[in-house]
C-alpha positions in Angstrom: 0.0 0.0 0.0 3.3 2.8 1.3 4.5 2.0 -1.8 1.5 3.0 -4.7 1.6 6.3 -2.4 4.7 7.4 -2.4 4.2 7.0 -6.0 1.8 8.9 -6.8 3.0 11.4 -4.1 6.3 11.5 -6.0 4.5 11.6 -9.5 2.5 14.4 -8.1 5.5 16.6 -6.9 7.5 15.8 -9.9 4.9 16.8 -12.4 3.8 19.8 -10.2 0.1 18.7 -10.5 -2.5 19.3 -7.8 -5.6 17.2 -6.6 -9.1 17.2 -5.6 -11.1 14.3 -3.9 -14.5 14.1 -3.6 -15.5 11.1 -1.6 -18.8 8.9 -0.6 -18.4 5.1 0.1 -14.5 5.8 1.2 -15.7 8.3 4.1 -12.4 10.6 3.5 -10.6 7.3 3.5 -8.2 8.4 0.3 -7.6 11.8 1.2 -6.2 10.7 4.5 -3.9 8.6 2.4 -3.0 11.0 0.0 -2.2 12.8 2.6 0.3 11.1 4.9 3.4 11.6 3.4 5.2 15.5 4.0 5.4 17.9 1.4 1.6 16.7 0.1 0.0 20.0 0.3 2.6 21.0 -2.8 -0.8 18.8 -4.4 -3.4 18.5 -2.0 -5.7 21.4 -2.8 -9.3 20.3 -1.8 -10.8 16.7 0.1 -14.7 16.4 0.3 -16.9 14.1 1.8 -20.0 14.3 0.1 -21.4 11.4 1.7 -25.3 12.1 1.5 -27.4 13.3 -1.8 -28.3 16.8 -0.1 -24.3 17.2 0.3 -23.8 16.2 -3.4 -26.1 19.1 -4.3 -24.9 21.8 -2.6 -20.8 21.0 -2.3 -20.7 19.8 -5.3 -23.8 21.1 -7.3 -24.9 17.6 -8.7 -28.3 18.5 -10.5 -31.5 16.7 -8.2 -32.9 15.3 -11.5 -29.3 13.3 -12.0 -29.1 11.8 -8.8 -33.2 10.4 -9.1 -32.7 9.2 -12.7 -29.4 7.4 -12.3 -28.4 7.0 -8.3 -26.0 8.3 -6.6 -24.2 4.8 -7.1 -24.1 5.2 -10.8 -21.3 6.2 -13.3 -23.0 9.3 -13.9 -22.8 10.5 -10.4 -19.4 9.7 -10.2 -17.9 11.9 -13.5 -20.0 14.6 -12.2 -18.3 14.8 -8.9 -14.5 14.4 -10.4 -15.6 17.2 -12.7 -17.2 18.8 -10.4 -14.3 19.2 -7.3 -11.7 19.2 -9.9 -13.8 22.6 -11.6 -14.6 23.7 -7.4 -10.6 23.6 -6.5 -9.2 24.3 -10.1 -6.7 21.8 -9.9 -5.4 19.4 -12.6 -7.3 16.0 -11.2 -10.4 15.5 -9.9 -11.5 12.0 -8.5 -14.9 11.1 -7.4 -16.1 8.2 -5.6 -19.6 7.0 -5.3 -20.3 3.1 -4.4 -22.2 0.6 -1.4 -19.8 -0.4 1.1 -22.2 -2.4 3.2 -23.5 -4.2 4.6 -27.1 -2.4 4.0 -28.0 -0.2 0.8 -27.5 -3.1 -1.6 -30.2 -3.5 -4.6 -30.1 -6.7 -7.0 -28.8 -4.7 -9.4 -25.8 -2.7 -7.2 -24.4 -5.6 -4.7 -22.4 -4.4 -1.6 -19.3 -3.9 -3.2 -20.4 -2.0 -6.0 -18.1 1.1 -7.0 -17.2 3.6 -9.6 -14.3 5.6 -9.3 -14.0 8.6 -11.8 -10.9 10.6 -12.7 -10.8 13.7 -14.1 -7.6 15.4 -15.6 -8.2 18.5 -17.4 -10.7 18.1 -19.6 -10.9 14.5 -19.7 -12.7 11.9 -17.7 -12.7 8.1 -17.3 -14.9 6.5 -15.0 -14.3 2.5 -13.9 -16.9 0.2 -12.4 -15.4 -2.1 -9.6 -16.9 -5.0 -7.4 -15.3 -5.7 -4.1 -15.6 -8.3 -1.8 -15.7 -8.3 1.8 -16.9 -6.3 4.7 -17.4 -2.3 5.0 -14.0 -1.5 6.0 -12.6 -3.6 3.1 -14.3 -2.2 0.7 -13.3 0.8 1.7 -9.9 0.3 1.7 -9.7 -1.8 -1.4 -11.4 1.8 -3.4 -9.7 4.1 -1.9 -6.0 1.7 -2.9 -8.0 1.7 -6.5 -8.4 4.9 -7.1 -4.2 6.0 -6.3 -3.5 2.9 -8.8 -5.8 4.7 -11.4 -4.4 7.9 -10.6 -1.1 6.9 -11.2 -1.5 5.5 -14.7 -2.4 8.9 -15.4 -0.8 11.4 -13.7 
């Protein structure tokens, strides 16, 4: 884990880009990593937890009608939060996480486990669906790990 960190914490530094997290399912979980290491407020600009749908709306101005007509588990959700933070703390990446890390909120078609990560660097988004096993804090900890891998391939 110390070791995709300090990776992207030296990629980071090296490039002289700078970050903004917005964060559901991970509960601040990879801002607190991103941020372990000295020297990451050189990239650290802006860490939300935008946990409920009311908070996705106001922090991060996520229309109403795009949080009934997908779910704020959804792909759609997610690039609007990365594009979103990253626009809120003009900064080069934005990431957004949306996802069910248990072990209530499940629906047949989203299982606990079900998360999408989104990226966003400049004006360019990808968005990955993920399904992780195990409990709450897994899950957890498994997206938040995710989401540094992802940001490394592009940073």
């Amino acid at each position: 884990m110390e070791s995709i960190i300090k990776q992207a914490h030296k990629r980071l530094l090296k490039n002289k880009q700078t970050i903004a997290i917005a964060e559901s399912c991970t509960g601040g979980l990879l801002s607190s990593f991103l941020t372990q290491l000295p020297g990451s407020s050189l990239y650290f600009m802006l860490g939300v937890v935008t946990y409920s749908n009311k908070a996705k709306q106001s922090i991060l101005k996520i229309p109403p009608k795009a949080i009934r007509e997908n779910g704020a588990v959804s792909r759609k959700i997610a690039i609007l939060m990365s594009q979103s933070v990253r626009k809120l703390a003009k900064t080069d990446f934005g990431i957004g996480i949306t996802g069910i890390a248990g072990p209530t909120g499940a629906t047949p078609n989203k299982p606990v486990g079900t998360v999408f990560i989104s990226i966003t660097k400049n004006n360019k988004t990808i968005c990955k669906k993920f399904l992780f096993q195990g409990n709450r804090a897994t899950v957890k900890r498994k997206t938040a790990l995710k989401a540094i891998t992802l940001l490394n391939k592009l940073s």
